[in-house]
Structures are given as structure tokens and as C-alpha cells.
N, C-alpha and C positions, 0 to 999 in steps of 0.2 A: 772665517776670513778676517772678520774685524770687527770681535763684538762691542768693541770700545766706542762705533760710532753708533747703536744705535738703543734710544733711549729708552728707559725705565719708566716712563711716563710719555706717551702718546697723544696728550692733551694740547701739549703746544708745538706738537710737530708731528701730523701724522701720518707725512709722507716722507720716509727717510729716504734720501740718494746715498749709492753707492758710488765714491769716487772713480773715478775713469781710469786713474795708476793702477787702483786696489784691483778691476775685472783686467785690466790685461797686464797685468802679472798672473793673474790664475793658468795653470800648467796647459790648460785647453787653448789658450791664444798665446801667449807668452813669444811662441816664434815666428806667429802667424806675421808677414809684413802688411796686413792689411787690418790688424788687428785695432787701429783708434779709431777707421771707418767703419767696420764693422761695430763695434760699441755707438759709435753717433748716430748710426742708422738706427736702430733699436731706442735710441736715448728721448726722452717726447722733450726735455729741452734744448735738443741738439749739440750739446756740448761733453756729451760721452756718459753721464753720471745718470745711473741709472735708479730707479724703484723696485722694487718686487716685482712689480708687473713686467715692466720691461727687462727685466732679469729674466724672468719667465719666459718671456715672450723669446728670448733671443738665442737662448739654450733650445728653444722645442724648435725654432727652425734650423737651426746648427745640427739636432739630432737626424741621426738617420732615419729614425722613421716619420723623419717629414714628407708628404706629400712633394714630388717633384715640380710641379707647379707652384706651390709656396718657394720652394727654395730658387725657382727662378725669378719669379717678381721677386724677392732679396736680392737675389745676386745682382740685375739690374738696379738696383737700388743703393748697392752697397759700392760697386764700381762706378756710382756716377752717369750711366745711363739712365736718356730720358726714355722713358717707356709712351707713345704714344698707339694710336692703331695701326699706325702701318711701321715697319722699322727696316729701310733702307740697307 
């Protein structure tokens, strides 16, 4: 995707973010219209750029073989719905 950002030495950086342009240009979201939400949901600095982890983390709920439970607490999550116990 973009091996130019991530470095040869690990010492002084060893949590690399992947820019928020770089993941929704990838062909999987590219036409999605919800696709910078989706990325910021997933992002632990909220600003769309994510880690490994949350790379990770945002493909396995996107996959189909996620548990339909997981993919609804996302979806509430990702359109802005507050999830409380009761929902109106």
C-alpha cells in the first residue's frame, strides 16, 4: 500500500499510523459514501489514521464472517447512534 511510510528502525517510532487518504483509497471502501466514518470509528486517535491493530481490527469486522452482533454494535457506532439500554 505504502511501504515508504513505514520505517526501518522501530526504535523511535513503534507505532506506525496509516494515513486516512492511504485506507480509503483501498478498492474495499474507495466508493463506500461512509467510508471516512467508518475509518474514524476503528481509528483509537479518532482522526481516521490508523495502526496495525486497528487495521486489523476494522477488516475482521467488515469481514463476513463476523459475528452479526459485532457488526451491529459497529454499525451503531459508525452512523452515530448512541447505543444506550433501551433505544426508542
Amino acid at each position: 500500500m505504502a511501504p515508504h511510510i513505514v520505517p526501518m528502525d522501530y526504535t523511535n517510532e513503534p507505532d506506525v499510523k496509516i494515513p486516512i487518504q492511504l485506507i480509503t483509497n483501498m478498492p474495499e471502501l474507495k466508493e463506500n459514501p461512509f467510508k471516512e466514518q467508518i475509518v474514524k470509528t476503528f481509528s483509537e486517535d479518532g482522526a481516521g489514521n490508523l495502526s496495525f491493530n486497528d487495521f486489523v481490527d476494522m477488516f475482521s469486522v467488515l469481514s463476513e464472517m463476523a459475528p452479526r452482533e459485532l457488526k451491529a454494535i459497529y454499525a451503531f457506532k459508525i452512523y452515530g447512534i448512541i447505543i444506550s439500554s433501551f433505544i426508542y
